[in-house]
N, CA, C and O atoms as CSV, one atom per row, in Angstrom:
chain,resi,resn,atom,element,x,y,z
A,1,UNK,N,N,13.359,10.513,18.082
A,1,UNK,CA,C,12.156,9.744,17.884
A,1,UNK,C,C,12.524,8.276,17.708
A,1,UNK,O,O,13.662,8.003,17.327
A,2,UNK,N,N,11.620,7.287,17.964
A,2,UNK,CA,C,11.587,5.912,18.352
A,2,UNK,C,C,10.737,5.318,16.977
A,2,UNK,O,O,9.692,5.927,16.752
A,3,UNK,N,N,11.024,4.358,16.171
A,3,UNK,CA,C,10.374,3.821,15.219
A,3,UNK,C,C,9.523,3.175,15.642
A,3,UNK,O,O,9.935,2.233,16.319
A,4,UNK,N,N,8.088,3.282,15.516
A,4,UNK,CA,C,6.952,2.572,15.953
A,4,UNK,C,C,6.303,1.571,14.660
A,4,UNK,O,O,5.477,0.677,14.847
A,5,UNK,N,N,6.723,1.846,13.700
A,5,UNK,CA,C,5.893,1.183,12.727
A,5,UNK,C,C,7.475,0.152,12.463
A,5,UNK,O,O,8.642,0.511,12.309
A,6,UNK,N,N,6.576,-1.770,12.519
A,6,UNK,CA,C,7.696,-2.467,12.387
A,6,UNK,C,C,8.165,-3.058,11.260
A,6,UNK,O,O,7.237,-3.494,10.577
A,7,UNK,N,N,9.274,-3.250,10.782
A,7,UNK,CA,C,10.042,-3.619,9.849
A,7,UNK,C,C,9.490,-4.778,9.303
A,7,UNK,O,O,8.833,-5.659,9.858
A,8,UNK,N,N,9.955,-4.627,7.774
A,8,UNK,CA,C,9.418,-6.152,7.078
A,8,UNK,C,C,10.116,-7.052,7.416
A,8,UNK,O,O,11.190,-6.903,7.998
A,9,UNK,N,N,9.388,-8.608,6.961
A,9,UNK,CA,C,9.843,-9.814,7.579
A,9,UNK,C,C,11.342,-10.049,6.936
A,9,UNK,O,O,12.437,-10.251,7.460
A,10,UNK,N,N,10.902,-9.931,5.553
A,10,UNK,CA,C,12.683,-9.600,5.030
A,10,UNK,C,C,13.374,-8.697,4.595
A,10,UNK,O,O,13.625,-8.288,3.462
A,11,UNK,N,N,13.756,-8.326,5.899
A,11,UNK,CA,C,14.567,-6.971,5.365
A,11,UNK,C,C,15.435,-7.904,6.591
A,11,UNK,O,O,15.067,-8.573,7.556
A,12,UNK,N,N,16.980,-7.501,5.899
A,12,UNK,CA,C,18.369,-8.317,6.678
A,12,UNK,C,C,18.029,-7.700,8.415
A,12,UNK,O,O,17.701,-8.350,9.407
A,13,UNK,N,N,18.302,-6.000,8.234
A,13,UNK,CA,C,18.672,-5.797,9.507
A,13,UNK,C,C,17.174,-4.910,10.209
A,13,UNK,O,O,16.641,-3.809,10.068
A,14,UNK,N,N,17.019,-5.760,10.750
A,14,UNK,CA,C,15.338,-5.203,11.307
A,14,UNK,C,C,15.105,-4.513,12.586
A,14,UNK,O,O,15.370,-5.256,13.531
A,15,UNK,N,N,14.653,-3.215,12.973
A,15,UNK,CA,C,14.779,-2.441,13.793
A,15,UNK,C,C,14.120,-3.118,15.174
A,15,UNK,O,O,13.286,-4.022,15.196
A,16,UNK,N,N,14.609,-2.563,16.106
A,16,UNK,CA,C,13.676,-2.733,17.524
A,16,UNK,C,C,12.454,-1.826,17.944
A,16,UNK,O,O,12.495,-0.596,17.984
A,17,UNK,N,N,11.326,-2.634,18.261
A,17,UNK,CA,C,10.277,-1.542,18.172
A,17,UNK,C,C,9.803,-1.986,19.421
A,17,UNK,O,O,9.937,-3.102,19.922
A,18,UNK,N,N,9.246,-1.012,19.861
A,18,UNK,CA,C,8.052,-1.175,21.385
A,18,UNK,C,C,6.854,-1.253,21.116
A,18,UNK,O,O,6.190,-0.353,20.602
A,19,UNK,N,N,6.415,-2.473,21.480
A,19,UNK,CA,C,5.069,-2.941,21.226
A,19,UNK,C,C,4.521,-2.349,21.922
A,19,UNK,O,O,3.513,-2.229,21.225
A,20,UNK,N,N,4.266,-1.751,22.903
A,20,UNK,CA,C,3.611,-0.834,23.758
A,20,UNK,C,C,3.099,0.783,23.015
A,20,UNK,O,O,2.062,1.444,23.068
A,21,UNK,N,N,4.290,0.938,22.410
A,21,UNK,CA,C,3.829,2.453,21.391
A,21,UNK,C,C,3.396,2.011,19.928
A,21,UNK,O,O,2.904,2.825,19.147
A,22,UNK,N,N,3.592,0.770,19.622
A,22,UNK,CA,C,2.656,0.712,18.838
A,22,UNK,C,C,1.313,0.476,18.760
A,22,UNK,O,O,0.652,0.697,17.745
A,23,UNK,N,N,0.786,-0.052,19.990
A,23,UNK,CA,C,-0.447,-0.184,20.367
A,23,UNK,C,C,-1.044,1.190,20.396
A,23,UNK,O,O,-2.166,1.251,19.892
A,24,UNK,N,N,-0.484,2.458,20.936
A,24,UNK,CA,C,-0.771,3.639,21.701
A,24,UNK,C,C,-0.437,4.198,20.092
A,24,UNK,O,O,-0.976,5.301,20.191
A,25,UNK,N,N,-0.088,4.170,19.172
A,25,UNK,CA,C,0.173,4.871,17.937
A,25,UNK,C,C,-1.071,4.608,17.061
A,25,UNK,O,O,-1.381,5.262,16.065
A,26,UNK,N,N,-1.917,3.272,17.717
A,26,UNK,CA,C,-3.413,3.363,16.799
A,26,UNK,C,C,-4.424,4.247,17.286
A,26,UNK,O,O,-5.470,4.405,16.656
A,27,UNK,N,N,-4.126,4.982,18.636
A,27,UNK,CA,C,-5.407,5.628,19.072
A,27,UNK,C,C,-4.932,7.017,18.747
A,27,UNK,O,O,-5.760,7.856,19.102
A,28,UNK,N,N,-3.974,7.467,18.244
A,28,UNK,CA,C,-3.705,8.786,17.599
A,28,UNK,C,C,-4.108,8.780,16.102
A,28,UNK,O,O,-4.409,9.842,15.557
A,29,UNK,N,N,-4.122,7.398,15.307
A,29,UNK,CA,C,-3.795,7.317,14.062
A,29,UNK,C,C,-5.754,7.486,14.198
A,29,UNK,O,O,-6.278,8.289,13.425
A,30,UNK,N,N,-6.360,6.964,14.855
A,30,UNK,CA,C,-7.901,7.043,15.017
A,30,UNK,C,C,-8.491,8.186,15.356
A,30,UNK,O,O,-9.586,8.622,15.000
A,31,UNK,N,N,-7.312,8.857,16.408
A,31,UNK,CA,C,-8.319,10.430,16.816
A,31,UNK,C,C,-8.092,11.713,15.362
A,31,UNK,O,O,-8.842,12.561,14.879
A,32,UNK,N,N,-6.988,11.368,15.130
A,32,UNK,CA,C,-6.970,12.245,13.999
A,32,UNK,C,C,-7.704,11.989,12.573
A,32,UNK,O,O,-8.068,12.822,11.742
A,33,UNK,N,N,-7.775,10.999,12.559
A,33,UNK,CA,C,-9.365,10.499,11.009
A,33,UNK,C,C,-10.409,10.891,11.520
A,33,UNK,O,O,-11.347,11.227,10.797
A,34,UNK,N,N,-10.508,10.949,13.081
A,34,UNK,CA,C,-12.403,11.749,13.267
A,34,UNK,C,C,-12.004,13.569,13.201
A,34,UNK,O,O,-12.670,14.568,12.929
A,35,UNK,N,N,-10.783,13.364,13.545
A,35,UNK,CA,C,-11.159,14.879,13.167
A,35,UNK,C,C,-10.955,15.666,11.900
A,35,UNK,O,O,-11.073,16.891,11.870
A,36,UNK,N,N,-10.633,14.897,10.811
A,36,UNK,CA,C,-10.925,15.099,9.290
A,36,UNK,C,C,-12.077,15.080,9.430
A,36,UNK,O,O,-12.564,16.029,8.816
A,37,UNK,N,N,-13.176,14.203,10.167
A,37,UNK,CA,C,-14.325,14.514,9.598
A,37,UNK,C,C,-14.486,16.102,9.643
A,37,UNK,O,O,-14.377,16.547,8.500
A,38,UNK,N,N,-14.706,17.076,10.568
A,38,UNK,CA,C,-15.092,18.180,10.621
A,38,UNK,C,C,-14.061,18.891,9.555
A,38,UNK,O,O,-12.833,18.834,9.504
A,39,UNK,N,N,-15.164,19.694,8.586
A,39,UNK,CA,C,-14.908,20.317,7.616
A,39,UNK,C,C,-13.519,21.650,8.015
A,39,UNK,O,O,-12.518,21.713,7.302
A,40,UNK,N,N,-13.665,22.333,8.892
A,40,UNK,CA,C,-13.092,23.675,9.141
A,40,UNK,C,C,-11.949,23.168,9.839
A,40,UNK,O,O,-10.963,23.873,10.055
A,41,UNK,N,N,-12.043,21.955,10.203
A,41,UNK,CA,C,-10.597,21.102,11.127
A,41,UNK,C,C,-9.649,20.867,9.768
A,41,UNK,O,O,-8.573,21.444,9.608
A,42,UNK,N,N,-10.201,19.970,8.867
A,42,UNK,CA,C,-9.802,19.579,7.661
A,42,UNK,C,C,-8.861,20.090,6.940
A,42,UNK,O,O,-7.736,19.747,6.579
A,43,UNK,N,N,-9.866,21.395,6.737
A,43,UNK,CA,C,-9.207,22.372,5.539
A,43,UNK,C,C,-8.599,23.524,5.722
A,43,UNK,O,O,-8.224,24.446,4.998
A,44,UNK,N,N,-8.570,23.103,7.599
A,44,UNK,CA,C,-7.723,24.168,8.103
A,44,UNK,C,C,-8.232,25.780,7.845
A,44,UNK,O,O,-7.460,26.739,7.842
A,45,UNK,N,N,-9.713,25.857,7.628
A,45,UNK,CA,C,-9.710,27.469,6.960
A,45,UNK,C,C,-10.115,28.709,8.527
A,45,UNK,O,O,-10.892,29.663,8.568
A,46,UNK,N,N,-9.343,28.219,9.442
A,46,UNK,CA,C,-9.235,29.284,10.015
A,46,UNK,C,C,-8.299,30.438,9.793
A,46,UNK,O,O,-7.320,29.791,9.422
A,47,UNK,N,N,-8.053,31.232,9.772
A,47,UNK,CA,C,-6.533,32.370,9.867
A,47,UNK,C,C,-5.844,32.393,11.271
A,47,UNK,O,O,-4.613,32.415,11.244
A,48,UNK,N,N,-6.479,32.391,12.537
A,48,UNK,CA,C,-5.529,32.728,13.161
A,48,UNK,C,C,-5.525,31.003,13.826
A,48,UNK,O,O,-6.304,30.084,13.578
A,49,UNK,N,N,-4.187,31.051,14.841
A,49,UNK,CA,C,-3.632,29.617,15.266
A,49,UNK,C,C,-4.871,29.442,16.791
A,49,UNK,O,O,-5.283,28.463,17.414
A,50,UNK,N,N,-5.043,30.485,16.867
A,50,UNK,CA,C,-5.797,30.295,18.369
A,50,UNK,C,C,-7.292,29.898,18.412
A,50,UNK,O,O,-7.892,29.347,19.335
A,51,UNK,N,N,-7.908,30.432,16.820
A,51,UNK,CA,C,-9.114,29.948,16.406
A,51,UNK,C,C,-9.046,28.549,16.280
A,51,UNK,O,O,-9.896,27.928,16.917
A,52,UNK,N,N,-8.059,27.754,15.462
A,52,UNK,CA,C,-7.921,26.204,15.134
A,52,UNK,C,C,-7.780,25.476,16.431
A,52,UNK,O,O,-8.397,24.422,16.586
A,53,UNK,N,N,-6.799,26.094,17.644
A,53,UNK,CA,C,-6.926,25.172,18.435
A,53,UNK,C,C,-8.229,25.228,19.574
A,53,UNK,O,O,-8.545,24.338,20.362
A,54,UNK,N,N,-8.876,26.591,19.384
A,54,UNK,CA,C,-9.828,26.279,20.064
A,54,UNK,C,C,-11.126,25.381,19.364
A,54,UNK,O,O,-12.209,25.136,19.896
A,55,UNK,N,N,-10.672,24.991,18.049
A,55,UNK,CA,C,-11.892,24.091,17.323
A,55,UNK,C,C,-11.244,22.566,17.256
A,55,UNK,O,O,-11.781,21.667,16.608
A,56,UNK,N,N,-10.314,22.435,17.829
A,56,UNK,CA,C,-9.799,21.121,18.059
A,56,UNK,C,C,-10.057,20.633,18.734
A,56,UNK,O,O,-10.384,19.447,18.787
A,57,UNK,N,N,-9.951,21.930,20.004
A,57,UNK,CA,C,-10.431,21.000,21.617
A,57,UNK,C,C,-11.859,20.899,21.798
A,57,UNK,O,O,-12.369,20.114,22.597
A,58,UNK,N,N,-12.676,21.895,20.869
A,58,UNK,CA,C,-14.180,21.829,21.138
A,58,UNK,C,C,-14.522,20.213,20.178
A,58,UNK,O,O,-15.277,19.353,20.631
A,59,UNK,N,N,-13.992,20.114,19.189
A,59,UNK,CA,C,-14.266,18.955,19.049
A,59,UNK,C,C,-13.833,17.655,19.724
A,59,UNK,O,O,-14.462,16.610,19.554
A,60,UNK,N,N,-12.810,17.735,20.447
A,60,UNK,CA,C,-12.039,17.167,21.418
A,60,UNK,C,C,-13.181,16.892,22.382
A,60,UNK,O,O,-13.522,15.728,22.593
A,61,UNK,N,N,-13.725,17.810,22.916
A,61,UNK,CA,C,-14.695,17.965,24.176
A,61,UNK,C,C,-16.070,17.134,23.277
A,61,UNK,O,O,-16.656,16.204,23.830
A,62,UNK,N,N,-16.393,17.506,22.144
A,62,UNK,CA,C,-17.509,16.457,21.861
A,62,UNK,C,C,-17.238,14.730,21.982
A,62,UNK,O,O,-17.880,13.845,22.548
A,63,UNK,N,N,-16.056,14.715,21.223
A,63,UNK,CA,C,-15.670,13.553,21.226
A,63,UNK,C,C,-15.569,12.589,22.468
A,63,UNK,O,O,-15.616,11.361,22.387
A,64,UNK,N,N,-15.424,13.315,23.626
A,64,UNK,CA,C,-15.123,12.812,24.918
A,64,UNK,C,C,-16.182,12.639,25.274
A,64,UNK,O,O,-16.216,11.522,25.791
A,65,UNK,N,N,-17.347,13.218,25.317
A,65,UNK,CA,C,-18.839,13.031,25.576
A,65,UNK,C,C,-19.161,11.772,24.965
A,65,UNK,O,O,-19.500,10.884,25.747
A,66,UNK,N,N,-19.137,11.568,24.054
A,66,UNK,CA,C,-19.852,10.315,22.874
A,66,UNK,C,C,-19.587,9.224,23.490
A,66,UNK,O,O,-19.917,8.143,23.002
């Protein structure tokens, strides 16, 4: 993995980052706060793995509509 979040102004030895994935690291950091909104996404209270991801993409699919 590639450090996307960039180093403070003073810190001696300061990493190299790609401004390109950090741009592209705010629209993940955004899709995943809308999908806290939905309660059953949230709190995770499905049991099986195939129920959650099919309520990811259905919210996925709303989201793409809007």
């Amino acid at each position: 993995m590639t450090p996307v979040i960039p180093s403070r102004r003073k810190r001696h030895n300061s990493r190299e980052i790609l401004l390109s994935l950090y741009k592209q690291r705010n629209i993940i950091e955004r899709f995943s706060a809308r999908l806290k909104q939905f309660r059953g996404i949230a709190t995770r209270s499905d049991k099986l793995k195939s129920t959650f991801l099919a309520a990811v993409q259905f919210v996925t699919a709303i989201f793409a509509f809007n």
